[in-house]
C-alpha angles and dihedrals in degrees: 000000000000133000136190122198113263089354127129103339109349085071121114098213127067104217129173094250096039093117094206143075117284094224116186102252126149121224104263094053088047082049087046090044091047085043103051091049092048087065090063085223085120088124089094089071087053107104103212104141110132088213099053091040092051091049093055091049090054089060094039093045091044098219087163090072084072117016125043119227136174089017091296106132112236116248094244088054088050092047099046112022117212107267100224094057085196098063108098114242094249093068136281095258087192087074109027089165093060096039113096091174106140112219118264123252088213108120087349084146096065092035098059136033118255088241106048098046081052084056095050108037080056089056100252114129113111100208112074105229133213085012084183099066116100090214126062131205114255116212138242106200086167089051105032102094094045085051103049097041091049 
């Protein structure tokens, strides 16, 4: 982040070839902006934390489409409704071959190991697991490390 007295939006006058935003600051908060990023202390507005990324990625990514998580349905689930209503969301492990649950992102951290679920979420892992599912993971190699530290 960078700012330049005077300069984009922390000009005072809206001019034709300004090139930002005239946003209706006073005087004394432009001074405090200008202040503030004079100190070099602008860290603080960096977003870096694994958790919250992680977090935003979840709802980019929409893994909520697939996999429940926090007691929120997943919108498969919503959509197509298991057909036998007394098997448990986490899967009817009497008939593995008939149970299209997807597994649940509630409490995933503690359940797998950061590198392995890397490993995973890039689309590296050799064995192909729940080969009874119809529907297969996709994978987020960009995304994997943020995930699964998060």
């Amino acid at each position: 982040i960078r700012s330049k007295e005077g300069v984009g939006c922390l000009s005072i006058e809206a001019t034709e070839d300004r090139g930002a935003p005239l946003f209706p600051l006073t005087q004394a908060e432009i001074v405090a902006i200008q202040s503030f990023m004079k100190g070099g202390e602008t860290e603080s507005l960096n977003r870096s934390d694994a958790v919250e990324t992680s977090e935003r990625y979840i709802r980019k990514l929409r893994c909520n489409a697939c996999h429940e998580r926090d007691g929120h349905f997943d919108v498969w689930t919503l959509l197509n409704p298991p057909e036998k209503p007394e098997a448990d969301f986490e899967g009817d492990l009497s008939d593995p071959e008939v149970d299209q649950s997807r597994p649940s992102l509630t409490f995933v951290g503690e359940k797998l190991r950061p590198d392995w679920l890397t490993k995973r979420l890039k689309g590296e892992v050799g064995e192909n697991i729940r080969p009874w599912l119809a529907s297969r993971m996709p994978s987020f190699p960009f995304h994997a490390e943020v995930l699964a530290e998060g």
